[in-house]
mmCIF file as Biopython writes it, N, C-alpha, C and O atoms, coordinates in Angstrom:
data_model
#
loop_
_atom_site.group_PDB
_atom_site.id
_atom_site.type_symbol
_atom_site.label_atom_id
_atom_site.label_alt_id
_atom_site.label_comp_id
_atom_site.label_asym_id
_atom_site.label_entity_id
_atom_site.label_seq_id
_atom_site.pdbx_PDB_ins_code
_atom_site.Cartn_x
_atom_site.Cartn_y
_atom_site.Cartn_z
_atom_site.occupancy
_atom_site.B_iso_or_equiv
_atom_site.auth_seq_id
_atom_site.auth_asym_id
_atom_site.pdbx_PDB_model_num
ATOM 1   N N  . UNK A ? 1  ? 237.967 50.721 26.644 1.0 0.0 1  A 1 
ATOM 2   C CA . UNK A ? 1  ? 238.034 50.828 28.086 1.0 0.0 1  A 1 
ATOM 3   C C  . UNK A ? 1  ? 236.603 50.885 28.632 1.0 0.0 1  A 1 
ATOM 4   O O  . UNK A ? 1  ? 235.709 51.554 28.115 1.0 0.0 1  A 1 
ATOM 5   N N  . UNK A ? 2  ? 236.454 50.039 29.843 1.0 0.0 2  A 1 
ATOM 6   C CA . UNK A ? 2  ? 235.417 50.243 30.318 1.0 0.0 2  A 1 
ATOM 7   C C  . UNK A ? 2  ? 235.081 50.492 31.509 1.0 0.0 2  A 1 
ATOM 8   O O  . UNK A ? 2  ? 235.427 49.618 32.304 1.0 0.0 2  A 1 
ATOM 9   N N  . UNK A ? 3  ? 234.260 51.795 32.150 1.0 0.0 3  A 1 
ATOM 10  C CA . UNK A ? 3  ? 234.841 52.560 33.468 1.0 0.0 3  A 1 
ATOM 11  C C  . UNK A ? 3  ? 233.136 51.776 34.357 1.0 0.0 3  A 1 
ATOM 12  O O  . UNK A ? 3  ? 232.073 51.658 33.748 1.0 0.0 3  A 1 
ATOM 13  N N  . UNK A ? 4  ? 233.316 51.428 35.614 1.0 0.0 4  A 1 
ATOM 14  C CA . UNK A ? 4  ? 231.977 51.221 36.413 1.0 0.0 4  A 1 
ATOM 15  C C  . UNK A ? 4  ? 232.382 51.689 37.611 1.0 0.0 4  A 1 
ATOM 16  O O  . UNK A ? 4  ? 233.552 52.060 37.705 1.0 0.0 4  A 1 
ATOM 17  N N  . UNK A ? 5  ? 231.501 51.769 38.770 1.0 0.0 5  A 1 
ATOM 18  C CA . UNK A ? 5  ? 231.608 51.851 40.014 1.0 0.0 5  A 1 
ATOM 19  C C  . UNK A ? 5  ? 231.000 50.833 40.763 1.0 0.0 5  A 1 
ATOM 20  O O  . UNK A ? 5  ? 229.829 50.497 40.581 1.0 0.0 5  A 1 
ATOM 21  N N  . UNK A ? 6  ? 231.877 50.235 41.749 1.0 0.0 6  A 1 
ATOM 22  C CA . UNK A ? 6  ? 232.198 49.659 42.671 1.0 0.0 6  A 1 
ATOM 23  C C  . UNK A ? 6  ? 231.797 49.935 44.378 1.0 0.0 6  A 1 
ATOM 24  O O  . UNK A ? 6  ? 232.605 50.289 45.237 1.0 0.0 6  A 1 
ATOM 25  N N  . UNK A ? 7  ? 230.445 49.687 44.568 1.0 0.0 7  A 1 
ATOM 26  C CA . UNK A ? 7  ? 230.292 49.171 46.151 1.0 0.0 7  A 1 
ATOM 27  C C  . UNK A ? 7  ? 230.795 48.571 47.389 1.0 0.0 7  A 1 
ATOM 28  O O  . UNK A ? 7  ? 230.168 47.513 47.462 1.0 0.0 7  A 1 
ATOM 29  N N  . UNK A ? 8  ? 231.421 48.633 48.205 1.0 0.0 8  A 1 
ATOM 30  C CA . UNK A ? 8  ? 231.840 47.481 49.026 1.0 0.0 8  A 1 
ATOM 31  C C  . UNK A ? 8  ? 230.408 47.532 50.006 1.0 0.0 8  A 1 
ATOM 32  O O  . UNK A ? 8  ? 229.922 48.475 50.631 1.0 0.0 8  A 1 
ATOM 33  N N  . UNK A ? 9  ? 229.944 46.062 49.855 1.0 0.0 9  A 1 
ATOM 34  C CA . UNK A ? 9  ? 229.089 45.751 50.031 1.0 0.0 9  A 1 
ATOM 35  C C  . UNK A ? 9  ? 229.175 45.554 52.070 1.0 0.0 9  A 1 
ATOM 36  O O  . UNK A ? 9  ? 228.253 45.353 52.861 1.0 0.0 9  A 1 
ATOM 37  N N  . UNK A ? 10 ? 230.242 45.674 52.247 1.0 0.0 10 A 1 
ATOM 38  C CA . UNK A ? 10 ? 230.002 45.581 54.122 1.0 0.0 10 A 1 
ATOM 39  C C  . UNK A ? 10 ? 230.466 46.687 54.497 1.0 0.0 10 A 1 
ATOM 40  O O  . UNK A ? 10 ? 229.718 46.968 55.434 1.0 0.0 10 A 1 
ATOM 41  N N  . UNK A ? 11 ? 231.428 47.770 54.371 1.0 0.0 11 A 1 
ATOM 42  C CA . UNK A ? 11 ? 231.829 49.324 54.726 1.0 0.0 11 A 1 
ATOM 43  C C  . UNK A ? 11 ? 231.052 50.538 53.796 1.0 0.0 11 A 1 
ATOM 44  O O  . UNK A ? 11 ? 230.936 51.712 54.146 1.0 0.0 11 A 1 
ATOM 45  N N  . UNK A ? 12 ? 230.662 50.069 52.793 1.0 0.0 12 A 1 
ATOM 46  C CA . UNK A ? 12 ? 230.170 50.949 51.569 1.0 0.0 12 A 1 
ATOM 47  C C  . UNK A ? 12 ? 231.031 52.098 51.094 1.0 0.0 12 A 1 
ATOM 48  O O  . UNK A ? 12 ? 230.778 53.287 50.896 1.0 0.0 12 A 1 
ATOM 49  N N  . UNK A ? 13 ? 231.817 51.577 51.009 1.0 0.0 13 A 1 
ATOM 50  C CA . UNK A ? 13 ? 233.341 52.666 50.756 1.0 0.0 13 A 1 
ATOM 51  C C  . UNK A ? 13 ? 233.275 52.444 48.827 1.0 0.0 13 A 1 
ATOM 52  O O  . UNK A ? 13 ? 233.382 51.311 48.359 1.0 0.0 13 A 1 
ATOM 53  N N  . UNK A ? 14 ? 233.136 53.387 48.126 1.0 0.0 14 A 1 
ATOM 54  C CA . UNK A ? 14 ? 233.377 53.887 46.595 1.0 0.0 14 A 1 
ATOM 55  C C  . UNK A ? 14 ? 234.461 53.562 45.579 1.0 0.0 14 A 1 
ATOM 56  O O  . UNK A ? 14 ? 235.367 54.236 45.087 1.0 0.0 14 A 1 
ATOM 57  N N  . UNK A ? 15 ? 234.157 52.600 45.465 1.0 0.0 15 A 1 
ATOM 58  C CA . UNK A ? 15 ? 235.636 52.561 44.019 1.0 0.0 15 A 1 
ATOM 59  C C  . UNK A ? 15 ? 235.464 52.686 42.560 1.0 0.0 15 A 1 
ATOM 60  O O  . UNK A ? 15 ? 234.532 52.072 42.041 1.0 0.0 15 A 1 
ATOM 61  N N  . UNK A ? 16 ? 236.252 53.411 41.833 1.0 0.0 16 A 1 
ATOM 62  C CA . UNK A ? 16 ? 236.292 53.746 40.657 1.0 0.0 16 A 1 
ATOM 63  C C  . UNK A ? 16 ? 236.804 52.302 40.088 1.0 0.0 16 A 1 
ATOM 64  O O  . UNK A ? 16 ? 237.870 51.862 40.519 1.0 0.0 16 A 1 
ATOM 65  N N  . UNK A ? 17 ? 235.925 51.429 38.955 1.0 0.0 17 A 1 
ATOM 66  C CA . UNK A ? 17 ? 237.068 50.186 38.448 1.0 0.0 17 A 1 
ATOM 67  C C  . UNK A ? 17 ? 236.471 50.921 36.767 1.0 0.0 17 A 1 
ATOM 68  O O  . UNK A ? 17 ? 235.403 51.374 36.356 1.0 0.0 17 A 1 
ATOM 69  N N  . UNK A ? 18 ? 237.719 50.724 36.245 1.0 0.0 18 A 1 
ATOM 70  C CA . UNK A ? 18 ? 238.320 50.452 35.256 1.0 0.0 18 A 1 
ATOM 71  C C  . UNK A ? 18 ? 239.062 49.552 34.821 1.0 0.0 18 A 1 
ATOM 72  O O  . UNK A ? 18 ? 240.018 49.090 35.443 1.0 0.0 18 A 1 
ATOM 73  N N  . UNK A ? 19 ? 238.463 48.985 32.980 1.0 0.0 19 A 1 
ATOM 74  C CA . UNK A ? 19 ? 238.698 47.901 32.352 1.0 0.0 19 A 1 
ATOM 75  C C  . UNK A ? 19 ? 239.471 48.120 31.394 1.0 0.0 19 A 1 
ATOM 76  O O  . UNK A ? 19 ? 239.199 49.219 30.909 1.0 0.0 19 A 1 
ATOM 77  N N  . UNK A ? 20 ? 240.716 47.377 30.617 1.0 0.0 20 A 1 
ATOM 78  C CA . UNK A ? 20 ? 241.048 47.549 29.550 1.0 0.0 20 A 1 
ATOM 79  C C  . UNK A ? 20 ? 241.266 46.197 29.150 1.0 0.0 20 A 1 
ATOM 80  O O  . UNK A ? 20 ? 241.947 45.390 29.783 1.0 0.0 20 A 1 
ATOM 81  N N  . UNK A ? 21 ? 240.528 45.925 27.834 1.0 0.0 21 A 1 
ATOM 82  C CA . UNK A ? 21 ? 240.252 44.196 27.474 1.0 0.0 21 A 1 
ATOM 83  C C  . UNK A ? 21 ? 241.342 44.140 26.687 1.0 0.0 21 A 1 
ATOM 84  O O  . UNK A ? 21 ? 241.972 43.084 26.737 1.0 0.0 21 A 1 
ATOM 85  N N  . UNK A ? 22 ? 241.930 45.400 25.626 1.0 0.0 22 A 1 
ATOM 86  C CA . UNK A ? 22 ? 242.463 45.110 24.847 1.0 0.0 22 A 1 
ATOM 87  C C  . UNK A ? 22 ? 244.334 44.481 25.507 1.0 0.0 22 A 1 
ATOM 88  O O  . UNK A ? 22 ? 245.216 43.980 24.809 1.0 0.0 22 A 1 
ATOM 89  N N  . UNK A ? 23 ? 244.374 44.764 26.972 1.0 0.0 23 A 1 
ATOM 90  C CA . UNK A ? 23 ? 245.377 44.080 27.772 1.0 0.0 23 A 1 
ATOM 91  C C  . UNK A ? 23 ? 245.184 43.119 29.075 1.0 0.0 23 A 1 
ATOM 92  O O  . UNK A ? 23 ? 244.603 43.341 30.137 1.0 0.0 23 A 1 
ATOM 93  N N  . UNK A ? 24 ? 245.826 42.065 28.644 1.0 0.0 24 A 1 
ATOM 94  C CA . UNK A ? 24 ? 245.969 41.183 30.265 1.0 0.0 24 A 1 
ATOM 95  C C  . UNK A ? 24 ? 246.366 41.916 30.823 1.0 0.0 24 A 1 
ATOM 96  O O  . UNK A ? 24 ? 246.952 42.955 30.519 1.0 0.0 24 A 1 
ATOM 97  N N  . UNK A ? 25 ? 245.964 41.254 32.208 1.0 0.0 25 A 1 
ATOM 98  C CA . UNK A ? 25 ? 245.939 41.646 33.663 1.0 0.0 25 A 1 
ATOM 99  C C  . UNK A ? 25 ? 246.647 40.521 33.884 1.0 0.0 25 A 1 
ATOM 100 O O  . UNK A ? 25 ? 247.038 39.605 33.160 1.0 0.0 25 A 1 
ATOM 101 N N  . UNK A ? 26 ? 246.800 40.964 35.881 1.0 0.0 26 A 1 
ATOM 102 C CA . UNK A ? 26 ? 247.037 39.705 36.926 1.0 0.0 26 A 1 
ATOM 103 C C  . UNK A ? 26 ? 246.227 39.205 37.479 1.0 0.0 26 A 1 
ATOM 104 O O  . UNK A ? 26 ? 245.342 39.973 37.857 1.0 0.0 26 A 1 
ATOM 105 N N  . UNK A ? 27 ? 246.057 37.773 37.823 1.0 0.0 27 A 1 
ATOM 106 C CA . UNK A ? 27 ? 245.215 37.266 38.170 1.0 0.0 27 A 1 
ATOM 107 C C  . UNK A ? 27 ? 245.224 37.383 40.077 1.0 0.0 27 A 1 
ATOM 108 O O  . UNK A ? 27 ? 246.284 37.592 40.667 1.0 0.0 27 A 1 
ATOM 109 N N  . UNK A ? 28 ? 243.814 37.202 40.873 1.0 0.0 28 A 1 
ATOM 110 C CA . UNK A ? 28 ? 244.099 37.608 42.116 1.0 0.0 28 A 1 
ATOM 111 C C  . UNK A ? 28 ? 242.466 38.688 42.477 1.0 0.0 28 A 1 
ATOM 112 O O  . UNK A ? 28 ? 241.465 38.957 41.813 1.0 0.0 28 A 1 
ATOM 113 N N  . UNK A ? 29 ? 242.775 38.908 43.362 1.0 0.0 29 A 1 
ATOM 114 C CA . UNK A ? 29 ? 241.467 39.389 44.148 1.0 0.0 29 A 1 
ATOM 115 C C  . UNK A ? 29 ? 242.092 40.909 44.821 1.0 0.0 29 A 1 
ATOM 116 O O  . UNK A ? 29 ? 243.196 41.219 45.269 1.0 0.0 29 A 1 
ATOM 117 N N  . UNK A ? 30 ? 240.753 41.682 44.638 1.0 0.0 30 A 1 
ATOM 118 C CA . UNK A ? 30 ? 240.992 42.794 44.732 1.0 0.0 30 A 1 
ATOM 119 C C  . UNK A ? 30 ? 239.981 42.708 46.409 1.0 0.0 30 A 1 
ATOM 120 O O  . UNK A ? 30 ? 238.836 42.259 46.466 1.0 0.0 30 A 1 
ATOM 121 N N  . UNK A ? 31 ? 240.721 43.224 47.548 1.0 0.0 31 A 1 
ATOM 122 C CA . UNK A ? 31 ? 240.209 43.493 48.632 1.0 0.0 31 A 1 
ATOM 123 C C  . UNK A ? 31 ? 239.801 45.008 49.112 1.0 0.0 31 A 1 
ATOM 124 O O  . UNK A ? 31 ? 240.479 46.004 48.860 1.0 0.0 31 A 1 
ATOM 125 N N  . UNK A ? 32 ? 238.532 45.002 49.872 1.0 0.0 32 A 1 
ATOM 126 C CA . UNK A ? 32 ? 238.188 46.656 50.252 1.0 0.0 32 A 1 
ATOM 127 C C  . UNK A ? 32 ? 239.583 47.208 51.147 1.0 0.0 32 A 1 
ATOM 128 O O  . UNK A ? 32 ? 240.042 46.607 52.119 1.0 0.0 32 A 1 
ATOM 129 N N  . UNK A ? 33 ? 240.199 48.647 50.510 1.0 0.0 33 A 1 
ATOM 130 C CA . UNK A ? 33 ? 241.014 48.945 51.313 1.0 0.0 33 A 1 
ATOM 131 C C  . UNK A ? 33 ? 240.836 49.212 52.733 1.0 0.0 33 A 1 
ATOM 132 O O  . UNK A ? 33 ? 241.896 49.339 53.347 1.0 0.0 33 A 1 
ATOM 133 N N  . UNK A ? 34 ? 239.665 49.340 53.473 1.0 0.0 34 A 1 
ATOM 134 C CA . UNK A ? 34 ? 238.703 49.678 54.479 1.0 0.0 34 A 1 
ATOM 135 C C  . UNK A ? 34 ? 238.888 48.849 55.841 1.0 0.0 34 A 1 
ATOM 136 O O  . UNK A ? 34 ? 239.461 48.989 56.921 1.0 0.0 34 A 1 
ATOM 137 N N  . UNK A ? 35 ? 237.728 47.495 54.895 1.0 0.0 35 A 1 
ATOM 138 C CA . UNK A ? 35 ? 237.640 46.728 55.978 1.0 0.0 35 A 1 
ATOM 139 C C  . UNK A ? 35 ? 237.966 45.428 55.494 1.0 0.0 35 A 1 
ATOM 140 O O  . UNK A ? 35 ? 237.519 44.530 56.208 1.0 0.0 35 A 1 
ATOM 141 N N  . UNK A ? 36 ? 238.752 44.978 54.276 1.0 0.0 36 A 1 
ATOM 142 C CA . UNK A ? 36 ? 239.694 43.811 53.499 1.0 0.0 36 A 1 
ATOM 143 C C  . UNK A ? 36 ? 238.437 42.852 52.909 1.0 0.0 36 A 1 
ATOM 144 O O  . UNK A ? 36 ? 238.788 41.751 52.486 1.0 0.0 36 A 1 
ATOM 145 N N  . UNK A ? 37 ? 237.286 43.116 52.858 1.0 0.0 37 A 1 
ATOM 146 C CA . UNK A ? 37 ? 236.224 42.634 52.036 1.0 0.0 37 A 1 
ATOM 147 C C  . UNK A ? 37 ? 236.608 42.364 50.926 1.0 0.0 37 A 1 
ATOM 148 O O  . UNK A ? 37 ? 237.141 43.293 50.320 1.0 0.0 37 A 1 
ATOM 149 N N  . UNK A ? 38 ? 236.495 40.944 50.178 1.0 0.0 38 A 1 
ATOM 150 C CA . UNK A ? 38 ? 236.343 40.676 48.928 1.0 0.0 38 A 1 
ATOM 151 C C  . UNK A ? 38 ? 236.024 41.596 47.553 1.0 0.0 38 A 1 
ATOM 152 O O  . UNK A ? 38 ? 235.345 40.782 46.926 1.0 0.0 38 A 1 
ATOM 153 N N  . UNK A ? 39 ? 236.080 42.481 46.923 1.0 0.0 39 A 1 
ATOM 154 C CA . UNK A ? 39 ? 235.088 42.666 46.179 1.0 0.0 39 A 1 
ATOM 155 C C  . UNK A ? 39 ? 235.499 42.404 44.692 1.0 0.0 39 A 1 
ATOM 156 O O  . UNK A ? 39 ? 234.806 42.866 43.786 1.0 0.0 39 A 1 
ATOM 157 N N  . UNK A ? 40 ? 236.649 41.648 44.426 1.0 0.0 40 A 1 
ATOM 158 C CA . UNK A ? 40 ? 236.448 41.074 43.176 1.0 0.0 40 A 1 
ATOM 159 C C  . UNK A ? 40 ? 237.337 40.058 43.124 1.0 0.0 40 A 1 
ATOM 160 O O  . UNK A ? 40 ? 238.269 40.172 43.920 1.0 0.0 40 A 1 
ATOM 161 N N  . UNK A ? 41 ? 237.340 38.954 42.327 1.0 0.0 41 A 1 
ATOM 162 C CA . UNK A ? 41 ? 238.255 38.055 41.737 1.0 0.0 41 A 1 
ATOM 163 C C  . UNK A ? 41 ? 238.691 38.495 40.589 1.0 0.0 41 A 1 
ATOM 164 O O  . UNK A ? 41 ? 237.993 38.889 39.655 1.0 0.0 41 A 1 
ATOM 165 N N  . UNK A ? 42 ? 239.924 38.432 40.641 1.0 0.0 42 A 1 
ATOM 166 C CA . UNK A ? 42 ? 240.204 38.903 38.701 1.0 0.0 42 A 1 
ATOM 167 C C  . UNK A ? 42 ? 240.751 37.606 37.861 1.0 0.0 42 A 1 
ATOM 168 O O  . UNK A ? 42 ? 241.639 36.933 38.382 1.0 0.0 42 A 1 
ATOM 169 N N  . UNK A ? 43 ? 240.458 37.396 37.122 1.0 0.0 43 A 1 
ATOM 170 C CA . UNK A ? 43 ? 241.401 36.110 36.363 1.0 0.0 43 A 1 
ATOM 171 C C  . UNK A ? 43 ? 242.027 36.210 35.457 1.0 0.0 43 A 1 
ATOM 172 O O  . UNK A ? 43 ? 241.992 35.252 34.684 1.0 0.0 43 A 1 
ATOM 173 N N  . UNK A ? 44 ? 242.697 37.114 35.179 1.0 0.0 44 A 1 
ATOM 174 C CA . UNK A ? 44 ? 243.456 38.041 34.366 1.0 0.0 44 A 1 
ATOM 175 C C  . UNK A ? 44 ? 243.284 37.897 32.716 1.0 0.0 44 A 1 
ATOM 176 O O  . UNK A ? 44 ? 244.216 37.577 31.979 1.0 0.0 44 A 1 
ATOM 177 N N  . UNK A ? 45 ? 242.281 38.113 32.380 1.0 0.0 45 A 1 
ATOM 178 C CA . UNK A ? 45 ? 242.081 38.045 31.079 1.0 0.0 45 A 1 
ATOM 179 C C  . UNK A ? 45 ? 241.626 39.610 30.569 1.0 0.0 45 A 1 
ATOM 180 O O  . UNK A ? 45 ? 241.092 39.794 29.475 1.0 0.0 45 A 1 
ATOM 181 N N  . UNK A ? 46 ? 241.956 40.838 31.650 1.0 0.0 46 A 1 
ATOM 182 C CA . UNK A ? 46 ? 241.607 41.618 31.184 1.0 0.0 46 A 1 
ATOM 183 C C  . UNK A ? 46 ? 242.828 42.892 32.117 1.0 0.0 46 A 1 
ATOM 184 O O  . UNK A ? 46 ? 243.773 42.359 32.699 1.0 0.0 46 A 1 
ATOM 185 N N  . UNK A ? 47 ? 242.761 43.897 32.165 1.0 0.0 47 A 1 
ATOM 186 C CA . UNK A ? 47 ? 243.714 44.425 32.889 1.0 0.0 47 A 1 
ATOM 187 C C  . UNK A ? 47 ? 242.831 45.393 33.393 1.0 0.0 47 A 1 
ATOM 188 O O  . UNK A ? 47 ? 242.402 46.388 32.810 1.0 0.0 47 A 1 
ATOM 189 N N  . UNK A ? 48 ? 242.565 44.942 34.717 1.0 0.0 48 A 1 
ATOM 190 C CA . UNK A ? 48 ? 241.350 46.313 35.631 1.0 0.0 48 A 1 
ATOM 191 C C  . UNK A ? 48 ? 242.630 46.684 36.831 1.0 0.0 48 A 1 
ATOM 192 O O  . UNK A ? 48 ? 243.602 46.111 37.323 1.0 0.0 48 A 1 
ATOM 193 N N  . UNK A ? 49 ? 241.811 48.252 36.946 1.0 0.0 49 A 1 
ATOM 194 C CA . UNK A ? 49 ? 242.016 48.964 38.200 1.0 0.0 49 A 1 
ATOM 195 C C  . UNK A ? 49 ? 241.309 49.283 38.503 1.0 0.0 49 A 1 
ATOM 196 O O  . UNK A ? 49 ? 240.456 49.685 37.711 1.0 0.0 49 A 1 
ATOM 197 N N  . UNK A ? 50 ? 241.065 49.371 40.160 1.0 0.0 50 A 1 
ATOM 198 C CA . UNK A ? 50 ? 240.536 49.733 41.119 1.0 0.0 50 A 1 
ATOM 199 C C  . UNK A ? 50 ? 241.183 50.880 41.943 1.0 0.0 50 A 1 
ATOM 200 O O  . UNK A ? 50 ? 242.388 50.945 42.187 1.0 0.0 50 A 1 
ATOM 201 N N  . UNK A ? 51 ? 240.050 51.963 42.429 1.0 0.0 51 A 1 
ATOM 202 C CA . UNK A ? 51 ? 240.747 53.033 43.454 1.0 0.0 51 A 1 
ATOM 203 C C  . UNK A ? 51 ? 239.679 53.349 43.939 1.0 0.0 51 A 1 
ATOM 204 O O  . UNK A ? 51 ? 238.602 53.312 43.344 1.0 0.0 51 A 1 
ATOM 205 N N  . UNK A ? 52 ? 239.919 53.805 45.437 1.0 0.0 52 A 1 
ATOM 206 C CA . UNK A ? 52 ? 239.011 54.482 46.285 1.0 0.0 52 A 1 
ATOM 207 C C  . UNK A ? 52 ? 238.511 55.633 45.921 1.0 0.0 52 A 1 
ATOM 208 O O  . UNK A ? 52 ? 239.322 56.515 45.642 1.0 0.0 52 A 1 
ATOM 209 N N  . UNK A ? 53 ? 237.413 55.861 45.850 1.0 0.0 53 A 1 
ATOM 210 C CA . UNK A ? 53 ? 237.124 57.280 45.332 1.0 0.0 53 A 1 
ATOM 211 C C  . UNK A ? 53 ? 235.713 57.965 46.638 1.0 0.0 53 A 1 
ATOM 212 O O  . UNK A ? 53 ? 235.343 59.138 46.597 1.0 0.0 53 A 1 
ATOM 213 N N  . UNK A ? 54 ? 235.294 57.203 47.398 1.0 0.0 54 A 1 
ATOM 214 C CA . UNK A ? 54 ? 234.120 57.259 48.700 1.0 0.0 54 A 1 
ATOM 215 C C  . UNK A ? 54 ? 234.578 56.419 49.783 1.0 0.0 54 A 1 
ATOM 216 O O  . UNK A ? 54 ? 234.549 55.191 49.865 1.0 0.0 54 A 1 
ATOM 217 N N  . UNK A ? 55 ? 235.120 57.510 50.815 1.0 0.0 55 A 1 
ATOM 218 C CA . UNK A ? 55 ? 235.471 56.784 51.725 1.0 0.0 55 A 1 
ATOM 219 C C  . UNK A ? 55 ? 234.463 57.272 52.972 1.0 0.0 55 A 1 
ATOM 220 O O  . UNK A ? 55 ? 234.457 58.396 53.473 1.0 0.0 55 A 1 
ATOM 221 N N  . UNK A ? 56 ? 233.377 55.822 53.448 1.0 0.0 56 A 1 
ATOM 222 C CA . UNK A ? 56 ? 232.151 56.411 54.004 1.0 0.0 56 A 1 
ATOM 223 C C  . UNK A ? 56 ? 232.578 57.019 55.609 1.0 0.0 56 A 1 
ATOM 224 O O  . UNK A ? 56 ? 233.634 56.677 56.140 1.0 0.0 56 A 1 
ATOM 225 N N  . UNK A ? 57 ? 231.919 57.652 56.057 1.0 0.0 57 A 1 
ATOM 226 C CA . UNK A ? 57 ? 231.830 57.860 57.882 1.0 0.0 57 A 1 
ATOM 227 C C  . UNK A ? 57 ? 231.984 56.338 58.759 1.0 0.0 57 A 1 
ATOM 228 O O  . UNK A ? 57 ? 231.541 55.190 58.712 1.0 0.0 57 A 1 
ATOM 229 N N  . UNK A ? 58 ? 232.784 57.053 59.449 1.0 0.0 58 A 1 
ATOM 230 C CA . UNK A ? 58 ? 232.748 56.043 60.649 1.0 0.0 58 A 1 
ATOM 231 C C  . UNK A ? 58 ? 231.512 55.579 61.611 1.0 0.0 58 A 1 
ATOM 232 O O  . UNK A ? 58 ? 230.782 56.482 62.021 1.0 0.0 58 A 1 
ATOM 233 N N  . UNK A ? 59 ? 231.296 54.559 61.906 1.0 0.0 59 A 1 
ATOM 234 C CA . UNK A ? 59 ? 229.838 54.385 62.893 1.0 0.0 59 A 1 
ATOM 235 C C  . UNK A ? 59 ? 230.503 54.824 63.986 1.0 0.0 59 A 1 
ATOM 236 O O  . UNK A ? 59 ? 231.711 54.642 64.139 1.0 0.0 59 A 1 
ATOM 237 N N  . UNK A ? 60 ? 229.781 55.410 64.788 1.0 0.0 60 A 1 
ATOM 238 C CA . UNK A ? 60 ? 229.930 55.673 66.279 1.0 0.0 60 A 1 
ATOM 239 C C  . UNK A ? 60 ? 231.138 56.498 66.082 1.0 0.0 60 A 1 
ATOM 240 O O  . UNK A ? 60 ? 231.869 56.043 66.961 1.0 0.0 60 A 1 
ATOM 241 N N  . UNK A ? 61 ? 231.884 57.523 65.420 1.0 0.0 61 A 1 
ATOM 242 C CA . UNK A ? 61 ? 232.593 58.243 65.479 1.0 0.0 61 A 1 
ATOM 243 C C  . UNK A ? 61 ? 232.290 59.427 65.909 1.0 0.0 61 A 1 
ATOM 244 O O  . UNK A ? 61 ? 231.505 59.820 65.046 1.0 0.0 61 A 1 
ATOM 245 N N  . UNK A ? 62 ? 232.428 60.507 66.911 1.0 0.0 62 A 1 
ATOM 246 C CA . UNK A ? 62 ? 232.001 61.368 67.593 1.0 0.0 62 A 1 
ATOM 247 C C  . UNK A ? 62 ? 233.026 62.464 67.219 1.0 0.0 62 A 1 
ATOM 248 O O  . UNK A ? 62 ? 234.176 62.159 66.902 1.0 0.0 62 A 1 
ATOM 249 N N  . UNK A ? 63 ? 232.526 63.941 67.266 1.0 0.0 63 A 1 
ATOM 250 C CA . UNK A ? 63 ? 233.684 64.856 66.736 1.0 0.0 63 A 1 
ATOM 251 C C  . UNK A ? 63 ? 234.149 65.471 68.576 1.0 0.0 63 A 1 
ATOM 252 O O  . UNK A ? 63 ? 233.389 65.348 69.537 1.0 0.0 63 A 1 
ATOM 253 N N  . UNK A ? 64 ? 234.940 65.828 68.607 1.0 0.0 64 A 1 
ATOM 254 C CA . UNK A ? 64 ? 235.522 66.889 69.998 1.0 0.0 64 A 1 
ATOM 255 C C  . UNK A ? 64 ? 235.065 67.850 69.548 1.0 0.0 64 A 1 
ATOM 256 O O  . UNK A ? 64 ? 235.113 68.143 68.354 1.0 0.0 64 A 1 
ATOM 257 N N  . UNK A ? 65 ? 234.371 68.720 70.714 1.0 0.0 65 A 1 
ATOM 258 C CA . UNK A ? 65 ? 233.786 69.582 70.593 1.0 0.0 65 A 1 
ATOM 259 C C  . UNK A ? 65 ? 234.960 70.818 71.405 1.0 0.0 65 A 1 
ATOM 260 O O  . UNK A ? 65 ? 235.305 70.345 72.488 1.0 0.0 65 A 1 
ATOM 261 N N  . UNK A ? 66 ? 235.622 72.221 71.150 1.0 0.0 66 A 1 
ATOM 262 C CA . UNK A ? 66 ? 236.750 72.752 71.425 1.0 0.0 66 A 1 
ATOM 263 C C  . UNK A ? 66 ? 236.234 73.069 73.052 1.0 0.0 66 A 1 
ATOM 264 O O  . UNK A ? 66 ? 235.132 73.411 73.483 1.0 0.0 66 A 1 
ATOM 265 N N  . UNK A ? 67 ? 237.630 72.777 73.793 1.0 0.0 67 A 1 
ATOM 266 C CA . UNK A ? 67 ? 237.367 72.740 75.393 1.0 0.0 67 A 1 
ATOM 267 C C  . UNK A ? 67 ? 237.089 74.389 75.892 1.0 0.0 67 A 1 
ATOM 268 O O  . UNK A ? 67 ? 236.861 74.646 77.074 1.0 0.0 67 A 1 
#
């Protein structure tokens, strides 16, 4: 098994991917859950998962301050 981490290169949101060679996968593209960015093609010659593990701040998100 082989464990890396995963950038999304336009939200910068964190994913945990994990590999296991010794099983096929499905073939298909893994999209940022975020903002639906590309961030992998798979061609199923291996069996990966992906999960969110950094989900970054919002731009321009402002907190309420109590009235």
């Amino acid at each position: 098994m082989k464990k890396s981490d995963i950038t999304c290169s336009n939200c910068h949101a964190g994913y945990r991917r994990l590999e296991l060679v010794s099983k096929k996968g499905t073939k298909g593209e893994f999209r940022c859950l975020l903002c639906n960015h590309v961030l992998e093609v798979l061609d199923g010659s291996t069996d990966v998962s992906i999960r969110l593990t950094v989900q970054p701040e919002l731009n321009g998100a402002t907190t309420r301050s109590p009235d």
